[in-house]
GUPADREN-472501 format. One record per residue (C-alpha): x, y negated, z negated. Coordinates in pm, 1 decimal, padded with zeros to 6 digits. Layout:
BEGIN
<r u="X" v="Y" w="Z"/>
...
// end
This chain:
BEGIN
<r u="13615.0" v="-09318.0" w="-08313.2"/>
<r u="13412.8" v="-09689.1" w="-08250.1"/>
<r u="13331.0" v="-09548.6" w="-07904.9"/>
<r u="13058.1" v="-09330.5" w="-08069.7"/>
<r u="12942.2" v="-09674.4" w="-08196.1"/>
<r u="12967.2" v="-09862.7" w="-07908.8"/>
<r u="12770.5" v="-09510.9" w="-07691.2"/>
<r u="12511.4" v="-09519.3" w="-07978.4"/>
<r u="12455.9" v="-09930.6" w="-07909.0"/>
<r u="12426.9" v="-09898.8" w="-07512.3"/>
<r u="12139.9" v="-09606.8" w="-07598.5"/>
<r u="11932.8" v="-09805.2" w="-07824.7"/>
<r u="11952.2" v="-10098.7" w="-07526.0"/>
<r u="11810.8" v="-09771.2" w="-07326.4"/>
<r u="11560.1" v="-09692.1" w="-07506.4"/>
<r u="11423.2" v="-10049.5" w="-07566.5"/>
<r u="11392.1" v="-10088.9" w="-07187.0"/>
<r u="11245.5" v="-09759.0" w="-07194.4"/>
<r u="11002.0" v="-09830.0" w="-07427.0"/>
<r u="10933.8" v="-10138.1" w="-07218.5"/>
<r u="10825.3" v="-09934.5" w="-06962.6"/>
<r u="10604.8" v="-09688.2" w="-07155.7"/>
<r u="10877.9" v="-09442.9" w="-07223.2"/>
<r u="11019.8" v="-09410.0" w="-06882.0"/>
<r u="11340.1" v="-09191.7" w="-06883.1"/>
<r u="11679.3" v="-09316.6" w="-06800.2"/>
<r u="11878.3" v="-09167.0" w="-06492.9"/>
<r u="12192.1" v="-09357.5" w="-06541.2"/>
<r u="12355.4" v="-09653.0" w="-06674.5"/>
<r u="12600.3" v="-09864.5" w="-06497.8"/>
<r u="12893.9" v="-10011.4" w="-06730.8"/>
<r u="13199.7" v="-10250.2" w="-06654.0"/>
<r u="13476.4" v="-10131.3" w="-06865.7"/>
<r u="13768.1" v="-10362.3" w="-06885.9"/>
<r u="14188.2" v="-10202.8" w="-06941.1"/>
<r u="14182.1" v="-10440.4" w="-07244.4"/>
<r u="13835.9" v="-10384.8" w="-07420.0"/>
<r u="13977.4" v="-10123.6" w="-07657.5"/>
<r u="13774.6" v="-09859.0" w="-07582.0"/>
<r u="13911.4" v="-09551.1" w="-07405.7"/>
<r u="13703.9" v="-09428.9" w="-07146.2"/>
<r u="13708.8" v="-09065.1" w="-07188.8"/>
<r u="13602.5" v="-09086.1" w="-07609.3"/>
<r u="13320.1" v="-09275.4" w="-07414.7"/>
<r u="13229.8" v="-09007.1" w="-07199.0"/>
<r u="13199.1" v="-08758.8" w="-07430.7"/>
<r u="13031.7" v="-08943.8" w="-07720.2"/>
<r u="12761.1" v="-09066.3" w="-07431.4"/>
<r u="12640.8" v="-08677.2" w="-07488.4"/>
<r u="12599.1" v="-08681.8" w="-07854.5"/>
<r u="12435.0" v="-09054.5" w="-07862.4"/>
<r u="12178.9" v="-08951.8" w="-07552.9"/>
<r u="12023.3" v="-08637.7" w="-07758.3"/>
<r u="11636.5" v="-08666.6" w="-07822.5"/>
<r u="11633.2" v="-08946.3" w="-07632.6"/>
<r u="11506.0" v="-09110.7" w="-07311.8"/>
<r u="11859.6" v="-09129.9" w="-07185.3"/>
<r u="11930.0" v="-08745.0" w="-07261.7"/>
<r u="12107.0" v="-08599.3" w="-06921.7"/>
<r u="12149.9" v="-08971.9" w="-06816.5"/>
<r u="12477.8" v="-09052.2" w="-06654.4"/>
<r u="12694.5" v="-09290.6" w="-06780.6"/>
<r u="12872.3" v="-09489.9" w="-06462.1"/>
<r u="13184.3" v="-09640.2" w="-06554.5"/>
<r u="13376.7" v="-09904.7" w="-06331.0"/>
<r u="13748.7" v="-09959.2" w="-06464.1"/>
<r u="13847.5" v="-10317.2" w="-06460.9"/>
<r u="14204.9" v="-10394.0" w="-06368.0"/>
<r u="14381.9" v="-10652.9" w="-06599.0"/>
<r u="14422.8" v="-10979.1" w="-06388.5"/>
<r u="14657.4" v="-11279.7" w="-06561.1"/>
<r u="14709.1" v="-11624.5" w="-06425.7"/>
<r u="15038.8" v="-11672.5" w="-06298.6"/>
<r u="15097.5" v="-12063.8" w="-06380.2"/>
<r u="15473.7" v="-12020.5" w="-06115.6"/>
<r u="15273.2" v="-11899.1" w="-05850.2"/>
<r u="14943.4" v="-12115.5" w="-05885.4"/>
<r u="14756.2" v="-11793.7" w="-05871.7"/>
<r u="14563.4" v="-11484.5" w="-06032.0"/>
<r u="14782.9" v="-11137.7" w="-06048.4"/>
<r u="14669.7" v="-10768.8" w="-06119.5"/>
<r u="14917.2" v="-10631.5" w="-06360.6"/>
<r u="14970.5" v="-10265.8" w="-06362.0"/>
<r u="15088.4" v="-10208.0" w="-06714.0"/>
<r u="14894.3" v="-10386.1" w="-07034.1"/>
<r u="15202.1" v="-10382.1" w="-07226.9"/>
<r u="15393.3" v="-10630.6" w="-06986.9"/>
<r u="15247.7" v="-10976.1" w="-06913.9"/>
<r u="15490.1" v="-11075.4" w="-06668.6"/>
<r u="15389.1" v="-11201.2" w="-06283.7"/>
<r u="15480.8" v="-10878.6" w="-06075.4"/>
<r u="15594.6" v="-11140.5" w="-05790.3"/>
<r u="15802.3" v="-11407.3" w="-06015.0"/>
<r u="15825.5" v="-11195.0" w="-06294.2"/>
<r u="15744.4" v="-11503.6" w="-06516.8"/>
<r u="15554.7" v="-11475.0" w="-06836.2"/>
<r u="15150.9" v="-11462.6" w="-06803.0"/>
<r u="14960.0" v="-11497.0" w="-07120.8"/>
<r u="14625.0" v="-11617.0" w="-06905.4"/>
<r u="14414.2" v="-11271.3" w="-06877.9"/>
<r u="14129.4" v="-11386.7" w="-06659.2"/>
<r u="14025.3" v="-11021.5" w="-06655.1"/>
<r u="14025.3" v="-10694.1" w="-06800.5"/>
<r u="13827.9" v="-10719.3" w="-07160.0"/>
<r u="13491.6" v="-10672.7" w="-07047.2"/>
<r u="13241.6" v="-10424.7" w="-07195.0"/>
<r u="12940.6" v="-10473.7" w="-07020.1"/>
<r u="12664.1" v="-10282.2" w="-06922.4"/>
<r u="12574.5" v="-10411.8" w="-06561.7"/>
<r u="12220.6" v="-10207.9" w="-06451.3"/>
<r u="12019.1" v="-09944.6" w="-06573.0"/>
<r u="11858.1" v="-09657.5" w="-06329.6"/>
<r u="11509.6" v="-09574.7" w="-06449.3"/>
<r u="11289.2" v="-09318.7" w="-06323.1"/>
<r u="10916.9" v="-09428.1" w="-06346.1"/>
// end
């Protein structure tokens, strides 16, 4: 399971900006989590318990914002949301989209730190 990996990655980021901040504790951290990152949100969840033991971030909450998959559609001139990751086809023209201008981020976007 790499999401214990990638949950054990965003914690040490914690903890330096902690430790920045003479060991201020952690309240939450705010992530953008993209349909086609590969990570699957709930392994997430759960492995943001184990990672945040004994640390500054233990009982932090980890915020997740799901980001829809958006293609360029090259018929219609224009950016589409697609609802299914398996099909890269315009939902309007049907016509094949192989442009993803959205949807593979993994990015953690603020931090909430109690001083």
């Amino acid at each position: 399971m790499h999401e214990l990996s990638i949950a054990l990655s965003i914690v040490e980021m914690g903890i330096e900006e902690s430790n920045k901040r003479g060991g201020a504790k952690v309240d939450a951290v705010h992530l953008k989590l993209g349909r086609l990152s590969g990570v699957v949100k709930d392994a997430l969840l759960f492995s943001w318990e184990i990672a945040c033991q004994g640390t500054t971030l233990e009982s932090s909450r980890l915020e997740i914002t799901e980001i829809p998959v958006v293609v360029h559609c090259e018929n219609c001139k224009t950016d589409r949301t697609i609802a299914e990751i398996n099909n890269f086809l315009c939902p309007v023209c049907n016509a094949p989209t192989p442009e993803v201008m959205q949807g593979r981020e993994l990015e953690v976007t603020a931090l909430e730190i109690i001083e």
